[in-house]
C-alpha positions in Angstrom: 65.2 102.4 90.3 68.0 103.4 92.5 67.8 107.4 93.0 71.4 108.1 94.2 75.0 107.6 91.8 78.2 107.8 93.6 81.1 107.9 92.2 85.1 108.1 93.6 87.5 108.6 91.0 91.4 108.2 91.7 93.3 110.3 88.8 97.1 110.2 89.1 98.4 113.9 86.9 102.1 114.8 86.3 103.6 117.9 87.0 100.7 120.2 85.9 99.0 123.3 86.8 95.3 122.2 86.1 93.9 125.2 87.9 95.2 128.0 88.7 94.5 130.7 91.9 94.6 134.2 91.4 98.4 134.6 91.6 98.6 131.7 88.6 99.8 128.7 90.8 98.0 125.7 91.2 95.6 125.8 94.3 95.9 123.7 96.9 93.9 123.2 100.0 94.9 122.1 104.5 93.2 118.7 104.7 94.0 116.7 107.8 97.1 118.9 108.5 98.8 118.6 105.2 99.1 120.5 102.2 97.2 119.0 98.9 96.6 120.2 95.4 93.7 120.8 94.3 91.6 121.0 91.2 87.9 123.1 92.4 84.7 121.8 90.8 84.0 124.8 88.4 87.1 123.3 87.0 86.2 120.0 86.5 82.8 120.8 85.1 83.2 123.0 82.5 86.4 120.8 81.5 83.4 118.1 81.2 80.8 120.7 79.5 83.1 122.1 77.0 84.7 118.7 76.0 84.3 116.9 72.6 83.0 114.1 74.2 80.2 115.4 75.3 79.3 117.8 72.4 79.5 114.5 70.3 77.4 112.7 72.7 74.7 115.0 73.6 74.9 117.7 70.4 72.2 119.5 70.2 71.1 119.2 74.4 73.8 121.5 75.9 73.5 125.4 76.5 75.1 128.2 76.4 76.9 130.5 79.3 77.3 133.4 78.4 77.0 137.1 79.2 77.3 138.9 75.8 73.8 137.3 74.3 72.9 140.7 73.0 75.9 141.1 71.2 75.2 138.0 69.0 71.6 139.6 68.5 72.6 142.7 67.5 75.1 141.6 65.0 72.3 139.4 63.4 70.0 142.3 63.4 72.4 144.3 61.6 73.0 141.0 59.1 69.7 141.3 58.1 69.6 144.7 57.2 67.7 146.2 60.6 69.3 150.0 61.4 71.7 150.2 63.8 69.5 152.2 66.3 66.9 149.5 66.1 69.2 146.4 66.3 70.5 148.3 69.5 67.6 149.1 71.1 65.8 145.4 70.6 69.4 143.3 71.4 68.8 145.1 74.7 65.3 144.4 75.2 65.8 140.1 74.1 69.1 140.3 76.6 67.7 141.9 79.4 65.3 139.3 79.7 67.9 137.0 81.1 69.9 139.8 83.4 70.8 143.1 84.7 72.4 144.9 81.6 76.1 145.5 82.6 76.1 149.6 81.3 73.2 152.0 80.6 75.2 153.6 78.0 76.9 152.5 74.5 80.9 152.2 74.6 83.7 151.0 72.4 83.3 147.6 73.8 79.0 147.7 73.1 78.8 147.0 77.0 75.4 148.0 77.1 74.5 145.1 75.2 76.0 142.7 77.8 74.0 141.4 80.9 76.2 141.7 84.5 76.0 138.1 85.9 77.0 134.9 83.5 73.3 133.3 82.1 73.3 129.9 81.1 70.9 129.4 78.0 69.1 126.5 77.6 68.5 125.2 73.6 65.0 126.1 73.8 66.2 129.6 74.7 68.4 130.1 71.7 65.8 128.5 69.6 63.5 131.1 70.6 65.8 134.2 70.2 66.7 132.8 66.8 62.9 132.7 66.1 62.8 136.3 67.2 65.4 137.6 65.5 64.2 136.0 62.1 60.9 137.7 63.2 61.8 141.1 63.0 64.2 140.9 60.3 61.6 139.7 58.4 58.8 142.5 59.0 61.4 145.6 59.9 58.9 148.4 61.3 56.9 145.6 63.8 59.2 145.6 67.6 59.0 142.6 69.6 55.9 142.6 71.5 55.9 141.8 75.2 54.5 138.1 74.6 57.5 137.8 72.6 59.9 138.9 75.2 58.9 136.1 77.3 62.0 134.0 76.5 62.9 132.6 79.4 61.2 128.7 79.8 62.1 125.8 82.8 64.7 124.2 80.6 64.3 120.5 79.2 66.9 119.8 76.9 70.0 121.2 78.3 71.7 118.2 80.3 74.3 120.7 81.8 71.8 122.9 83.1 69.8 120.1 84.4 73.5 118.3 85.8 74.8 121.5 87.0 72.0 123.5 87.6 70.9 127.7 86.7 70.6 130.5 88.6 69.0 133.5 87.5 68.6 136.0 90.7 65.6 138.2 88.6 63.7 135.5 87.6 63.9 132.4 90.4 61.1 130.8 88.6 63.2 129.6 86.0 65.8 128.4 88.4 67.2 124.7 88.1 68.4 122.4 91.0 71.6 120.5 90.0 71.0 117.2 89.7 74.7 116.6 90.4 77.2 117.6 93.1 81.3 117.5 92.3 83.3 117.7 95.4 86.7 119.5 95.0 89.5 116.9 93.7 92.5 117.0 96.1 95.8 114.9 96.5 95.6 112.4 98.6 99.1 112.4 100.2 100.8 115.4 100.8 101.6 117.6 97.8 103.6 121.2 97.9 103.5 123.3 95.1 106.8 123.7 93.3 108.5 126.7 91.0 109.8 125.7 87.6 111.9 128.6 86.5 112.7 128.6 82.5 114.6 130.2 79.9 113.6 130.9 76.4 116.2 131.6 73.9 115.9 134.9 71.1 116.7 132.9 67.9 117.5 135.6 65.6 120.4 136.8 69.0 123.7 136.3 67.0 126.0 133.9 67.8 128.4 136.1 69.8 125.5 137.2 72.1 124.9 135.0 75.6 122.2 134.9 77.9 118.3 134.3 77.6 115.6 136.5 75.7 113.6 135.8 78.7 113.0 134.5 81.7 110.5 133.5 83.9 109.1 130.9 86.2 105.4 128.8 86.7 104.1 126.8 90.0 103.2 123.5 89.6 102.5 120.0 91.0 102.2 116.7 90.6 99.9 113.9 92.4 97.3 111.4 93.2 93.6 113.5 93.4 90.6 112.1 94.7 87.1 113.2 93.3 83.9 112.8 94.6 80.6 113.0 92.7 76.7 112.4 93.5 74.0 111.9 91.3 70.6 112.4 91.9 69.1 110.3 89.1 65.2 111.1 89.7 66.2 114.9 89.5 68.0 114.8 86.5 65.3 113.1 85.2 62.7 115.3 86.0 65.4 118.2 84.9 65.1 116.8 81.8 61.4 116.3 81.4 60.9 112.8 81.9 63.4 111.6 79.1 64.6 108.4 80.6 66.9 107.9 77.2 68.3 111.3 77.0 68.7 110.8 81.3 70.5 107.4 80.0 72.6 109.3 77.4 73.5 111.9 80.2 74.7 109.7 82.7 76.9 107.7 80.2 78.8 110.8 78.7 79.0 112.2 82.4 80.9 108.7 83.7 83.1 108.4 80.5 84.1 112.3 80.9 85.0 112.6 84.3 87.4 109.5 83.5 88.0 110.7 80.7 88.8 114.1 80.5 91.1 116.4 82.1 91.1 120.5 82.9 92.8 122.2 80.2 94.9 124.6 82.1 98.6 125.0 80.8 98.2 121.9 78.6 100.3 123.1 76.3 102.9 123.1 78.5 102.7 120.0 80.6 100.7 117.7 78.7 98.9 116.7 81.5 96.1 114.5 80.1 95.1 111.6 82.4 92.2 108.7 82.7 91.3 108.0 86.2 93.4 105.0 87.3 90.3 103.9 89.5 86.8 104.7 89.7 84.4 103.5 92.1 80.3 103.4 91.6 77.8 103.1 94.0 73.8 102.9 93.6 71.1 103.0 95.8 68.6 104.9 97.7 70.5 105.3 100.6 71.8 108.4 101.7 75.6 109.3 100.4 78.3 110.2 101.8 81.8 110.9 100.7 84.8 108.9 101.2 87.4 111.8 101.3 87.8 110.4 105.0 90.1 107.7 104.3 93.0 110.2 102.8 93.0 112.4 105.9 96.3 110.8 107.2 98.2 111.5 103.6 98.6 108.3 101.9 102.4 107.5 101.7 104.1 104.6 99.0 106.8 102.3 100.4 108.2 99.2 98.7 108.2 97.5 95.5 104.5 96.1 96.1 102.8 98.9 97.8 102.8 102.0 95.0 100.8 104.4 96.7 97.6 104.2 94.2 97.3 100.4 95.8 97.6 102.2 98.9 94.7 105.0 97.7 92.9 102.0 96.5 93.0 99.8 99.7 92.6 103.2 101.8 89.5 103.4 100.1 87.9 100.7 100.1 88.7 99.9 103.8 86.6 103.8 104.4 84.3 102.4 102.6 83.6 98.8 104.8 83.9 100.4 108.1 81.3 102.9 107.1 78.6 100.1 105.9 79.4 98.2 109.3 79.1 101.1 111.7 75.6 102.5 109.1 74.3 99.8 107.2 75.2 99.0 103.3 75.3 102.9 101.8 74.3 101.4 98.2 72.4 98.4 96.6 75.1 97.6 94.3 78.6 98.6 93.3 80.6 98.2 90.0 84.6 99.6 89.9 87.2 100.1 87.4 91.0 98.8 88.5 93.2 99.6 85.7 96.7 98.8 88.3 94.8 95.3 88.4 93.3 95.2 85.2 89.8 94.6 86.1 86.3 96.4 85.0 85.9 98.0 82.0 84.7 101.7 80.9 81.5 99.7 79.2 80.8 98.2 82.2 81.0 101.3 84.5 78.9 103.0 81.9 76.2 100.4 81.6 76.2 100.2 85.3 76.2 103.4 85.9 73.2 104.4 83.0 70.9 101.3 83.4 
């Protein structure tokens, strides 16, 4: 069985602000002395996490990130009729299991219920808190017990923990290697980003009255991105017990999202939805390596007949011959999806990719 997946992905997006920096334009990156947009891999990921596609492929084998788990506890205490001195005090002893807890002392907010760093809860997890909480609703006077505060477990059915990976900094036993790595998705020619002032107009301003009820204006850009992803199939794998059919069903949702699905940010106003124009697989047990190489000169189009995603494409896939000459073939076999020529399929890619 091959242990590495490699995938390049060529995604052409209109103007769009996928993902935005802390000043609300799109960011963008120096690569090979030109400015590119870019799209970071938190981005990408939790666009893939989050998406219907994979909550209707893998429902039921995804977790939960979240820092307000003691909230939810508490409220369900309270549900079943537990006091609200009690539900306090045992929603902080069930969260604290997974974190730091945020603030020492009750506010408006219930802060104190809250852990301070983002946990990522596995199904087995919830499962267990449920299992609790029914617990003491059921026999009010009895408090968890210490054996029952031992929540936390080496996940086995969460495929984006096991893609993705955990950290929990208090309890590094119950940490999870990613299984895979996303590269940042850049442009591959040079892209600025650009202002688009806009007006919006008061409708209930009479007809006499001129001028805007507001005004304001948004960064975006436009371009060609390339992404970069490895796969480490034996981890994920062994991140997810030994399941080879829920490892199958992982890698197949994986491929058809990152084709698939696009970051939601400012959809609304751009409609920026894409499928990846390209993708490229590789399998083997080689070691990887990216291809971003070929787009350090910025890919440029000129004429009729060369559009620059055949120049991306050919850019590519001349990186990748001149590596396997100068290193030896860097996978046992390669499968790609064309859609300028038409060729490949998402099936195929999938089945290739999953097998």
């Amino acid at each position: 069985m091959s242990r590495f997946i490699q995938l390049h992905v060529l995604t052409s997006y209109p103007p769009a602000n996928l993902n935005r920096d802390d000043t609300g334009r799109p960011k963008s990156a120096l690569v090979g002395g030109a400015v590119r947009l870019r799209v970071s891999s938190q981005s990408l990921k939790r666009a893939w996490r989050t998406s219907e596609l994979f909550e209707g492929a893998l429902a039921g084998h995804l977790g939960t990130r979240t820092k307000a788990m003691g909230k939810e506890v508490f409220k369900a205490l309270k549900a079943g009729g537990i006091s609200d001195k009690l539900a306090r005090e045992w929603a902080k002893q069930i969260a604290q299991q997974f974190g730091k807890p945020k603030s020492e002392k009750k506010t408006e907010n219930d802060e104190d219920l809250e852990i301070e760093q983002l946990a990522h809860f596995s199904p087995e997890e919830r499962e267990a808190i449920d299992a609790l909480v029914k617990r003491l609703v059921e026999q009010r006077d009895a408090p968890p017990t210490s054996d029952e505060l031992h929540l936390l477990v080496k996940p086995r059915r969460a495929v984006d923990i096991a893609m993705f990976g955990r950290m929990l900094a208090d309890a590094a036993e119950f940490n999870v290697e990613a299984a895979v790595q996303v590269s940042h998705a850049i442009t591959v020619h040079k892209a600025p980003v650009e202002d688009d002032y806009f007006s919006a107009v008061d409708d209930l301003n009479t007809r006499e009255q001129t001028g805007a009820g507001h005004i304001g204006e948004r960064g975006y850009g436009a371009g060609l991105f390339y992404l970069y992803l490895c796969i480490d199939r034996e981890l994920l794998k062994e991140n997810l017990g030994g399941d080879d059919a829920l490892t199958q069903r992982a890698l197949a949702a994986l491929v058809e999202a990152v084709a698939k699905v696009a970051p939601t940010g400012m959809q609304n106003s751009f409609a920026s939805r894409a499928y990846a124009s390209y993708v490229l697989a590789e399998k083997g047990r080689q070691q990887p390596r990216s291809l971003v190489q070929a787009f350090y000169k910025p890919v440029t189009a000129y004429g009729e007949e060369r559009d620059m995603l055949t120049q991306a494409v050919n850019a590519l896939e001349k990186r990748r011959e001149n590596f396997d000459k100068v290193y030896g073939a860097c996978a046992d076999a390669r499968c790609a999806l064309d859609v300028e020529q038409g060729t490949g399929s998402m099936q195929e890619l999938v089945a290739f990719v999953s097998e």
